[in-house]
Structures are given as C-alpha cells and as structure tokens.
C-alpha positions in Angstrom: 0.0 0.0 0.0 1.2 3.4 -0.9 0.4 6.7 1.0 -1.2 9.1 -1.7 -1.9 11.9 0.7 -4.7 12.9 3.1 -8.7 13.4 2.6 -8.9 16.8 2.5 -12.8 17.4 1.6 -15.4 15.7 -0.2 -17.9 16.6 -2.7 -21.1 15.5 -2.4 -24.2 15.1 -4.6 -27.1 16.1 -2.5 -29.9 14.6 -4.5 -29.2 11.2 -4.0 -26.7 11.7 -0.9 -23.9 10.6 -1.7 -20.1 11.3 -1.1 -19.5 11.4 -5.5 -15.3 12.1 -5.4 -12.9 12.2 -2.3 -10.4 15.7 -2.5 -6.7 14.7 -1.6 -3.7 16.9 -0.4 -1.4 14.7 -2.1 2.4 13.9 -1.0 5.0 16.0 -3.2 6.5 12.9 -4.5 3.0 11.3 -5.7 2.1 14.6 -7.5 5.0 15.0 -8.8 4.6 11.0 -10.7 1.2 12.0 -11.3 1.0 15.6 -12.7 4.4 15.5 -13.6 5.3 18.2 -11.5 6.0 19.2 -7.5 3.7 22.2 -6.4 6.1 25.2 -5.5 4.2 26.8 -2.7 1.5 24.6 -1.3 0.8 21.3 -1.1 -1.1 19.7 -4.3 -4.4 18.7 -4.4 -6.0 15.7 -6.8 -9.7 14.8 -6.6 -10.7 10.9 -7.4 -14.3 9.2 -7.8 -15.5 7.4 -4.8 -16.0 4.7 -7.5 -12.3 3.7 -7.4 -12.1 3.6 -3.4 -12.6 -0.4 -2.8 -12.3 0.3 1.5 -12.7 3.3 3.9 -11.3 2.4 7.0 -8.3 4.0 8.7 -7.1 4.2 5.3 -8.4 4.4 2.3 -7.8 1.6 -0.6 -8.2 2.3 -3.8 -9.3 -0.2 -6.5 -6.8 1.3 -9.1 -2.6 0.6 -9.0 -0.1 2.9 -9.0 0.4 2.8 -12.5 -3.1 3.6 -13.4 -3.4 6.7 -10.9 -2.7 9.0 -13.4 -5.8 9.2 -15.6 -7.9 9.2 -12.7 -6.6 11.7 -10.9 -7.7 15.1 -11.5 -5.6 17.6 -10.3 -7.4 20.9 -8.6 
C-alpha cells in the first residue's frame, strides 16, 4: 500500500446523498509521478471518484494501482 496523501474534503451530490469524489492533499513525490510536476508553494491537491475507493477504514484503498493513478486523478 502506498500513502497518496490525506482526505482533504469531499464533494457530495445532495440529491441522492452521496459522497460522489474524495479531494486529496497529495504527498510531493505522488504529485510529482502524477501531474508530472511538484507544487512550489503549497501542497497539491487531486480529486478521485468514490468509484475507485474499494475500502474506507483508517485508510483508504483504492481499486486502481499505482500505474493507473494517473488518468484518474484530477488535479485541482
């Protein structure tokens, strides 16, 4: 398992209510693989469907490997 980052906030559709896509402060190193670059001043962020988490417990588990991460990934 590999630390991404930390759950920063969610977004959330309030129709159905449901958490929709998890916002991440990601670790320099892991947004530097995936956006190809290190954020200069503050910490980057990434935001990732809640259809790739697989568990929520005291961490989070995504469905998708390393490899994959950087299509579905969007960076904020």
């Amino acid at each position: 398992m590999v630390k991404l980052g930390r759950v920063d906030d969610l977004e959330i559709d309030t129709e159905r209510m449901k958490i929709t896509h998890l916002i991440l402060k990601l670790e320099d190193q892991v947004a530097k693989e995936i956006f190809g670059k290190s954020p200069k001043i503050r910490q980057a962020k990434g935001r990732v469907s809640t259809d790739l988490v697989e568990s929520a417990r005291d961490a989070i588990v995504l469905k998708t490997q390393n490899k994959k991460l950087k299509g579905a990934i969007e960076s904020l």
